[in-house]
Structures are given as C-alpha cells and as structure tokens.
C-alpha positions in Angstrom: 16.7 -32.0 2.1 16.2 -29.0 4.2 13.7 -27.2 2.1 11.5 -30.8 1.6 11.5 -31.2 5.6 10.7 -27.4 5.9 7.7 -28.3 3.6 6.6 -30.9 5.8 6.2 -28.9 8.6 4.0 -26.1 7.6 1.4 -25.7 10.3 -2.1 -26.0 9.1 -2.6 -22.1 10.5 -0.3 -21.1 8.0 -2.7 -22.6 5.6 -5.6 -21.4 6.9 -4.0 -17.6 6.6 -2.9 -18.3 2.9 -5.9 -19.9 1.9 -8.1 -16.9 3.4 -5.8 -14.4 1.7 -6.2 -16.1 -1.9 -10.0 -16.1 -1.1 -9.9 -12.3 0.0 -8.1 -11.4 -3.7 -10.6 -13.4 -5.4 -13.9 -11.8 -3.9 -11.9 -8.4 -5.3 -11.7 -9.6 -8.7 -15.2 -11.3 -8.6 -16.5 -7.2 -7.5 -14.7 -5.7 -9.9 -15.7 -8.5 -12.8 -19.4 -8.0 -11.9 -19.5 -3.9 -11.7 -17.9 -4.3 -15.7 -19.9 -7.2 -16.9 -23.3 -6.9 -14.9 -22.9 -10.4 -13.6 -20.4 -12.7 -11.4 -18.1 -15.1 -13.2 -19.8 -18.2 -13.5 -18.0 -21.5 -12.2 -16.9 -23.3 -15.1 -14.9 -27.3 -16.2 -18.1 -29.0 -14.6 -16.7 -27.6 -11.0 -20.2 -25.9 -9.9 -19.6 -23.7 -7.1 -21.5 -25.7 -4.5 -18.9 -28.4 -4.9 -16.5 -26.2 -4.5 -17.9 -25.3 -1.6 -18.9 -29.1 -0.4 -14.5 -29.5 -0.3 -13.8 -26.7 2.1 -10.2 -26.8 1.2 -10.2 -25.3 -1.9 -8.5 -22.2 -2.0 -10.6 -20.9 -4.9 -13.7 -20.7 -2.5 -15.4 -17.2 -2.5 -17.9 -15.3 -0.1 -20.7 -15.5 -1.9 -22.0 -18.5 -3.7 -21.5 -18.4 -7.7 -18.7 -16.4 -7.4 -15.6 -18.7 -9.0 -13.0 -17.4 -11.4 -13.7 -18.6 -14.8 -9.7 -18.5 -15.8 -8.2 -20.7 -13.1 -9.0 -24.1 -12.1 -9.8 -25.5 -8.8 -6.0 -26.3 -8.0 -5.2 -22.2 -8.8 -4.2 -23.2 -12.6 -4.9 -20.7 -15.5 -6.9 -22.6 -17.9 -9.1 -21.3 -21.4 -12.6 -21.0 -20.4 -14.9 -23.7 -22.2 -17.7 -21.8 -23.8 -19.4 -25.1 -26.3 -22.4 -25.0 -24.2 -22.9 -21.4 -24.6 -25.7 -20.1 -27.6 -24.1 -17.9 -30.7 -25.2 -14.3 -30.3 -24.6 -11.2 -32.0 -21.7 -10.0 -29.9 -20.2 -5.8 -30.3 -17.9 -4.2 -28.4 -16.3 -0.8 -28.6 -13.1 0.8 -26.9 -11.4 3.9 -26.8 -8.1 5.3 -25.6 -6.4 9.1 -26.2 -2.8 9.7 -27.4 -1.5 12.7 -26.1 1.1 14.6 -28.5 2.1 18.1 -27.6 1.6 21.2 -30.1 4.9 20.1 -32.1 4.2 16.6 -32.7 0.5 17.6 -33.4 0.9 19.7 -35.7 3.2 17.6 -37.7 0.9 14.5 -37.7 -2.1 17.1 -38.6 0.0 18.8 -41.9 1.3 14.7 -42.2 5.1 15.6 -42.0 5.7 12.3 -39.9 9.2 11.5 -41.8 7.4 7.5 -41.3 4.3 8.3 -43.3 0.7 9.0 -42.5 0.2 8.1 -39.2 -2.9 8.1 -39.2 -3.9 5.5 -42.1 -0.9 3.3 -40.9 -2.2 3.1 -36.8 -5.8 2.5 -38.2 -4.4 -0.9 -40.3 -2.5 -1.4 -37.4 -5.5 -1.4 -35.5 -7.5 -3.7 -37.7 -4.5 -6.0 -37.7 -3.7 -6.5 -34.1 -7.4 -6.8 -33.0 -7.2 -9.9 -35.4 -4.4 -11.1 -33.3 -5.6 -10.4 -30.2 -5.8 -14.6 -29.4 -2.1 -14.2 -29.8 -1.4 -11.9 -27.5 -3.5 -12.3 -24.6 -2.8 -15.7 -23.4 -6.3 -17.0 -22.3 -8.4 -15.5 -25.2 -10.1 -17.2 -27.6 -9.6 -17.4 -30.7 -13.0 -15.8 -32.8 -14.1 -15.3 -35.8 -14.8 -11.8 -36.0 -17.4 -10.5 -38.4 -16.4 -6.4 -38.4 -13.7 -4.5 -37.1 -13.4 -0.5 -37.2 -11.1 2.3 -36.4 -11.5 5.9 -35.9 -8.8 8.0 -35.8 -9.7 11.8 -34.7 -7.3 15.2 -34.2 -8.3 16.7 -31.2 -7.0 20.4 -30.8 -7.8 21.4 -27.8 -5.2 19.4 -25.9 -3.0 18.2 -29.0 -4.2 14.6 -28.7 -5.8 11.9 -31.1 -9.0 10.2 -30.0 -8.9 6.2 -31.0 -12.0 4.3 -31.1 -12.5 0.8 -31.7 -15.5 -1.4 -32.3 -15.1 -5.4 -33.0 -17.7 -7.5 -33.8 -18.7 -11.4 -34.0 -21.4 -14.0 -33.5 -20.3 -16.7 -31.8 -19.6 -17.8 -28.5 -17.9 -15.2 -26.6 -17.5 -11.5 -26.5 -15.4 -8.8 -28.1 -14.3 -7.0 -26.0 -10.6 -7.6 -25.6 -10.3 -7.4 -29.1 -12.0 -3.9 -29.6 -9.3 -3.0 -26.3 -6.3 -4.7 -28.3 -7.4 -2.6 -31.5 -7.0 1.2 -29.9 -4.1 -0.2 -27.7 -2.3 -1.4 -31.1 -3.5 1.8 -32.8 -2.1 3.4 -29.8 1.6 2.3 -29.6 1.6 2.8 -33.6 1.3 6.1 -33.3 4.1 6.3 -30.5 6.3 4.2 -32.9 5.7 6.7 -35.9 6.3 9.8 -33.8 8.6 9.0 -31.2 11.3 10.6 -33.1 10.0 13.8 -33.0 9.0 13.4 -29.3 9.7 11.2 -26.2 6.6 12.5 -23.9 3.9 11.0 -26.1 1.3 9.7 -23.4 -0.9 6.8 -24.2 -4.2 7.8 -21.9 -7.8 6.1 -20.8 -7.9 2.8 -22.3 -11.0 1.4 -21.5 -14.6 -0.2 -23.0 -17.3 2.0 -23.6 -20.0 -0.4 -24.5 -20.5 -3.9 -25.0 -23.9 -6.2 -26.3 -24.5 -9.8 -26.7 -24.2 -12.6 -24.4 -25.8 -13.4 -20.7 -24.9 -9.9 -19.6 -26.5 -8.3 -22.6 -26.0 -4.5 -22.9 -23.5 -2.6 -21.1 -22.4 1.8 -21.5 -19.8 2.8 -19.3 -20.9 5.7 -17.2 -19.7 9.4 -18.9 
C-alpha cells in the first residue's frame, strides 16, 4: 500500500530529470551507432521521429531529429527490428579478434600436442557453427540466411598469439555483421576451451569489425 501511494506521488520534476537522463544515454548510443555504421538509427514500427517528437513525453526523444533507437519501442521495450520494407542486397562482413597464449601453450598448439586435438581445425568448425547460431544467441538478431561463412586461423610468433578472422555473408535484408563478430568470438573461446588445461592466462583480445558492405550504409573499413 505504501509503495502504490509512494508511486502516486512522484513529482513531475522527478520525471522531467529521468526522462532527460534516458534521452542523454540515448544521443550516446545514437553517436556511437553512427561513427560505426555511417548513418543514425532510423525510427522504426511506423513511429517516425517527428511523432515522436509531436508527444513530448516520450522518453525515447533524442537531440537531433532522426535519431531513435531501432531496438526499443516508444514505451522503452526491446523489440526485433522490422526490416520487410527494406531491398535484398549483397551484404559481407568481416571480424577479427587475437588470442593470446604464452610461449608454452604456443608452442604446443603450433607442434598440435593439445591433449583435445587440433585446435586449430576444431575452433575454425566451431566458428562456422556458432556464426550459424548467432540468432540464438543474441537476443534481437535476426535470423538470416547466410550465403558464405569463413574462418582463418593464423600462428602469430611474435607475441605467441593466433589471429582469427571472420567473414559472413548473405543477401537479404539485413547485415552480417554480428554474425562475422559471433564467428571469431566462438572461434575464440574454443581455443580457450582446448587449451585451458595447459594454461589459465589465455587472453581473448580486440574483438571488433573490420569492414562491412551492403545496405543503406554501404561500405565501411575500420581505421588501421
């Protein structure tokens, strides 16, 4: 009874403060969405963002116009993105990450004394497999139909590592690149699983997309 009048009596300051603090998060994301993709999110569900604006109550409004989160709805709601209005395209998208070993471990993996097997062939299925699962694991992806999917496993001496690279591609709807991420990440944590006998201070480095094509955005490189 306490806590329902307590709700009653929230002052509409208090409102005002939370509201502009939601906003302020959301005109982070919308920067950091638009330095990676070229482009602000575009408002999605039929909710345009000029009648988002029109309400001036929502607490999804944003600084600039056009700038709405596609995954959440008006009311703060994850939701999947609708993307049936959107043209098939060639879509590509490549990812890489670095697994750092040590001398010991390294060495093993390079002469293949892993007591699990070949590490190398087993993280590159792995790979293959989990970025065909990646709608599985990350809640709010879609599930694609993905034309080509590679990994490249490569010993790197000079700091005892191995250099993972990913590339996924469709044509459809919607873009690749979580799954070319989930492929090195997977690849990644196989290798961890296959040596971690041998050592505990295996370091899983510099996930990240390198490149990406298709879509409104077109062509992206991340910056060596």
């Amino acid at each position: 009874m306490f806590l329902r009048r307590a709700a009653m009596h929230i002052s509409p300051l208090s409102r005002y403060f939370s509201d502009k603090t939601i906003n302020l998060a959301i005109s982070e994301l919308n920067k950091e969405m638009e330095s990676i993709f070229g482009e602000p999110p575009s408002s999605v569900d039929g909710f345009g963002s000029s009648s988002v604006q029109e309400s001036g109550s929502s607490p999804l409004e944003s600084e600039k116009p056009g700038q709405v989160l596609t995954h959440v709805d008006t009311t703060g709601r994850a939701q999947m993105v609708d993307v049936s209005n959107k043209e098939n395209t060639k879509r590509i998208a490549v990812a890489d990450c670095r697994v750092i070993l040590g001398e010991k471990t390294f060495n093993l993996v390079a002469a293949n004394l892993i007591g699990k097997g070949d590490v190398l062939n087993v993280a590159k299925i792995a790979g293959i497999a989990g970025a065909k699962q990646t709608s599985n694991l990350i809640p709010l992806c879609h599930n694609i139909s993905l034309t080509h999917v590679r990994v490249d496993l490569t010993l790197n001496e000079k700091d005892y590592s191995i250099v993972i690279e990913g590339e996924a591609a469709t044509t459809g709807k919607t873009g690749v690149e979580m799954e070319a991420l989930t492929a090195v990440t997977v690849a990644g944590l196989t290798i961890y699983d296959m040596c971690k006998a041998t050592s505990k201070d295996i370091q899983i480095t510099d996930v990240s997309l390198r490149y990406k094509s298709g879509g409104k955005s077109g062509e992206w490189n991340r910056e060596k």
